[in-house]
N, C-alpha and C positions, 0 to 999 in steps of 0.2 A: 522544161515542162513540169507543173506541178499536178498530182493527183492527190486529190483531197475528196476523202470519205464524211458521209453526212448522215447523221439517225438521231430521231426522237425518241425517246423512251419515259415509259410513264404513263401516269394521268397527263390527256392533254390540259395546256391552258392557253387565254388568248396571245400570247407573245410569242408562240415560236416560229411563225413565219416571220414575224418582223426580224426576230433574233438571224435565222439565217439570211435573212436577205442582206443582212449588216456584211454578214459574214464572204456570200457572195458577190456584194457590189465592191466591199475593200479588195477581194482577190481581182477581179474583174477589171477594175481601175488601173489597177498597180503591174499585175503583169501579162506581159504578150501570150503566154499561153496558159491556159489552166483546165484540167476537164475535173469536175465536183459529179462525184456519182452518190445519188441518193439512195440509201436504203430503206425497203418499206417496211412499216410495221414496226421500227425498233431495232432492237437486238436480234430479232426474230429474222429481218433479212438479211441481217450480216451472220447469221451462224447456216444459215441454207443459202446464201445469195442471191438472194432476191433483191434486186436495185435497177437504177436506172440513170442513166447518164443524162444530168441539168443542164441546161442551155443559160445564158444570161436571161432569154425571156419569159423561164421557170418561175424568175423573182421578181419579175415587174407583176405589180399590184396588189401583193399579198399583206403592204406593209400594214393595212388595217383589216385584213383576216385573222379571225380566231382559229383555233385548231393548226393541223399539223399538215403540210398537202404532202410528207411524206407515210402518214400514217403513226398509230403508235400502239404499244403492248405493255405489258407488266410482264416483263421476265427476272423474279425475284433472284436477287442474289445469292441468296442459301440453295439453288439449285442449280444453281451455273456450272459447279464442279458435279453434278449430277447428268448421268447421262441418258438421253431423248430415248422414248420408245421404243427407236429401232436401235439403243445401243452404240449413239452418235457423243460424242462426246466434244462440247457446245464451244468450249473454251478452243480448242482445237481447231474446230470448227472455224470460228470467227476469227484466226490467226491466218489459216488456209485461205480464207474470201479477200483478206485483207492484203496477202502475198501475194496470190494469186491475179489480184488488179492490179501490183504495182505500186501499192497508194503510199504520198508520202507520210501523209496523217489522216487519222481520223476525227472527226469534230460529231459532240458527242456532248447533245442537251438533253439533261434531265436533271431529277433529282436524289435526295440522297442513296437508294438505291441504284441508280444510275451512276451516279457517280464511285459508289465502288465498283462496281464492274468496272468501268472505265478507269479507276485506277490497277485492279488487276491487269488489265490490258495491259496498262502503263508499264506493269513490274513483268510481265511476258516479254517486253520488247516492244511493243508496239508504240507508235509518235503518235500521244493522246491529248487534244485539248477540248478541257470541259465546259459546257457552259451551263449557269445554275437558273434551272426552269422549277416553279413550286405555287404554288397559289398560298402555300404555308410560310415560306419565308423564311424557312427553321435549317438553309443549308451553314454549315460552319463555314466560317471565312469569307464572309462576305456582309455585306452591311444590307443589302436589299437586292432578292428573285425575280428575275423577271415573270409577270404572271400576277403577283403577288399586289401590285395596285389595282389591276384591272378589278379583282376578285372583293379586293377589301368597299370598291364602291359600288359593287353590286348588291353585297350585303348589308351597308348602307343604306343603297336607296331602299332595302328590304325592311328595313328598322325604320326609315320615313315614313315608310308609305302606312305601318305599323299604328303612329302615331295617331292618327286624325281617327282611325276607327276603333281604339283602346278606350282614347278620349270619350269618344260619342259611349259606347257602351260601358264603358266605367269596370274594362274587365284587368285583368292580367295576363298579360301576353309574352312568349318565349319563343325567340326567334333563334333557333337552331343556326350555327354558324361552322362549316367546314371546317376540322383540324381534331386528328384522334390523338395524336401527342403533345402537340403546341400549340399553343395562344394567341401567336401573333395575329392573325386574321381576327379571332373572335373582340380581341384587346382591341386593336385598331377602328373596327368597325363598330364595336361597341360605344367607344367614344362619342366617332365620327359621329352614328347615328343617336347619339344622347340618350342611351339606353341608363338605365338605376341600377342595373343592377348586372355583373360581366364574372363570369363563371368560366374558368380555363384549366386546361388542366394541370399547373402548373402550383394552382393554388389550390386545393381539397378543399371542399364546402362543408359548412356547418348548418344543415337545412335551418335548424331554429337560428342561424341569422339570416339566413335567408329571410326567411316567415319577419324574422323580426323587422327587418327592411322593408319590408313590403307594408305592415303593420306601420312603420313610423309615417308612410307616406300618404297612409290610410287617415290615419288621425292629422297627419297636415290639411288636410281637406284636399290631395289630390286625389284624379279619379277615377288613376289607375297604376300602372308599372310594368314597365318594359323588361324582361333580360335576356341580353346576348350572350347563349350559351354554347361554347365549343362544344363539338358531336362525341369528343373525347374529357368535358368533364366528368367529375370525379370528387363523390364524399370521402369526408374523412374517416367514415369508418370502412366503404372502399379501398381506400388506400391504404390502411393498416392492412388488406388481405397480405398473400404470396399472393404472385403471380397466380399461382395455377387456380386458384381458389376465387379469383376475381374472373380467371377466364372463366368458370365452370359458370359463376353465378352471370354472365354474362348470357349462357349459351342456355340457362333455364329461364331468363328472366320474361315474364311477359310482357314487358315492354319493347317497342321497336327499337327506342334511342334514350336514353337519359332524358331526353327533354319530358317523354309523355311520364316515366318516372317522378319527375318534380312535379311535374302538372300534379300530377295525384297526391303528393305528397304536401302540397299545397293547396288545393280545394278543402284536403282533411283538416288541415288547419287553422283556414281562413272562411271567412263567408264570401269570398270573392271566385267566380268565372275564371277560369285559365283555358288561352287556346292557342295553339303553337302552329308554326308558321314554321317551314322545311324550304329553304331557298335551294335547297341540293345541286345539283350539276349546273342551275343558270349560274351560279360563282365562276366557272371556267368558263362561261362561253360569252359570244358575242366577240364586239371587237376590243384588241385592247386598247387602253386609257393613252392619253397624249403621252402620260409620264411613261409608261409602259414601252411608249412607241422610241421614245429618245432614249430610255436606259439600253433597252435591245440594242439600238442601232450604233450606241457606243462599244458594249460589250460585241457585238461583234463584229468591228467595225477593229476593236484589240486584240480579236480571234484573226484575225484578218493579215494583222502586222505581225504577232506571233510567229502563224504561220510562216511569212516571207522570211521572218529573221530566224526557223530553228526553233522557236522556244517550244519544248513539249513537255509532258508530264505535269501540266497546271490547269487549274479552273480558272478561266479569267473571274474576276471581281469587281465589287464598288468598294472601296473606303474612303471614310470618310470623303465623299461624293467626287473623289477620284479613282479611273480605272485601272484596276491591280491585278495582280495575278495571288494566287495560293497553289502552293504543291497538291496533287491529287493523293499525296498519301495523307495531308492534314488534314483533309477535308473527309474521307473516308471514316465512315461509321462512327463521325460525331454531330450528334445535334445539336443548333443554335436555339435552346430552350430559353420562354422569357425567366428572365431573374425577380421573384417574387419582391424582392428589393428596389427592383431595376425604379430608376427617376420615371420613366411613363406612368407603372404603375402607384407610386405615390402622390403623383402630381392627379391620377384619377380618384383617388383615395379623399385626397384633402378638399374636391369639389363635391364631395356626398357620395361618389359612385360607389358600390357597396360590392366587393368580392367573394363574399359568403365566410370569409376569415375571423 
């Protein structure tokens, strides 16, 4: 008999039912017995116990639902070794729920702050196998999140739809793109959706190339300009702050997001209209993408064999668009930030698209 523990954590996105279902039809197949107890809400039901015991026909027809039908939370990791309210202490906690069922492993989707808890676990004793859920794409060790397509062509089709009414009114338009540390979303979709001008945070902006970007496109006689801007870019005189001095001016700033920022800061500029478009939470939801649907159901379909064979203490992976495993201590508290180098970005570069650099 196997018992295998199951929790979402995080921001939802559309892949993690497909992800477990990989996971529970490889168990399901393979061996004559298995009970998979679900925890709800995250971390949250594994540190008070709150779960429920899956049946095979939990996972029939989820494979194109969005969200999570275990539920999910943000239980940050800098407070994990902090103890609840009543003076419970979570770590403990979640070592206790997890004895207490018997369980041979826990399986355990999220992202990168998911994924250190879940390697804490790992270094407690506990048999951890992670799988990397992110609509960012920014976990280390792996080549591509699942989440992470669904997300990129929604903000797409938001950058499409964008076009035909920039055009018509001859304005300038900033389409705000999900990702406060990393790119990959804003890059990717910026392409896709043939945006001029892609702003991330990886690369600091120089407003006057911005302005001046927008200005060459101007005099080209087009009759308008699109940019796909991460929720987390960042000028460069920004980013000369500290830390603490960026937070401050964040927390006084009258602007909601950097985008209405630019906007302003480009009107003064230019003789040109700026109106910004906020795709926010439709990025995670809906169903996920075909691609989405097949990377899940390999990754856990190798969450799956893991299990039967003993392997613990790994995130399963893509590389190089084979499925791998990574140690949950590698993968812990490092980001897959883009390389302002990296060949995407140059190859975006040499077709006109302009990074504000």
């Amino acid at each position: 008999m196997k018992r295998v523990g199951m929790l979402t954590s995080g921001g939802d996105c559309q892949a993690l039912n497909a992800t477990m279902r990989g996971v529970a039809k490889g168990l399901f197949s393979n061996l004559d017995e298995v009970e998979i107890y679900g925890f709800l809400d995250g971390y949250k039901g594994l540190i008070y116990s709150n779960f429920r015991m899956l049946s095979a026909s939990d996972f029939s027809g989820i494979l194109t639902r969005g969200g999570t039908i275990l539920g999910s939370s943000r239980q940050p990791f800098k407070l994990m070794r902090v103890p609840d309210a009543n003076g419970l202490d979570k770590v403990e906690a979640m070592k206790h729920t997890y004895h207490k069922l018997n369980l041979d492993c826990l399986v355990i989707l999220g992202g990168n702050g998911t994924q250190k808890t879940a390697n804490l676990l790992s270094e407690e004793g506990l048999n951890i196998i992670g799988l990397p859920k992110t609509i960012d794409n920014d976990i280390w060790g792996t080549d591509m999140t699942f989440g992470f397509q669904s997300a990129a062509n929604i903000a797409t089709d938001a950058i499409d739809c964008i076009h035909t009414t920039a055009a018509s009114h001859g304005r300038v338009f900033i389409v705000e793109v999900m990702g406060h540390k990393v790119g990959w979303l804003t890059l990717h979709a910026g392409i896709a959706g043939g945006a001029d001008i892609i702003l991330i945070p990886e690369i600091p902006y120089d407003i006057d190339k911005v302005v001046a970007a927008i200005e060459r496109r101007n005099k080209a006689g087009k009759r308008f300009t699109i940019l796909a801007v991460a929720e987390g870019a960042i000028s460069k005189e920004d980013a000369a702050l500290s830390k603490k001095d960026y937070k401050k001016k964040l927390e006084t700033s009258p602007y909601p997001s950097i985008s209405y920022e630019l906007a302003k800061q480009i009107e003064e500029r230019t003789a040109v209209e700026v109106r910004i478009t906020v795709p926010g939470h439709t990025q995670r939801g809906g169903s996920p993408s075909p691609y989405d649907r097949v990377l899940s159901t390999r990754l856990g379909s190798k969450a799956a064999q893991m299990i039967i064979d003993g392997e613990y203490g790994y995130m399963v992976a893509i590389k190089n668009n084979m499925v791998d495993k990574t140690p949950l201590k590698e993968v812990a508290g490092r980001l897959k930030m883009v390389d302002p180098n990296a060949d995407i970005v140059m190859e975006a570069k040499r077709i006109g698209i302009s990074f504000g650099d």
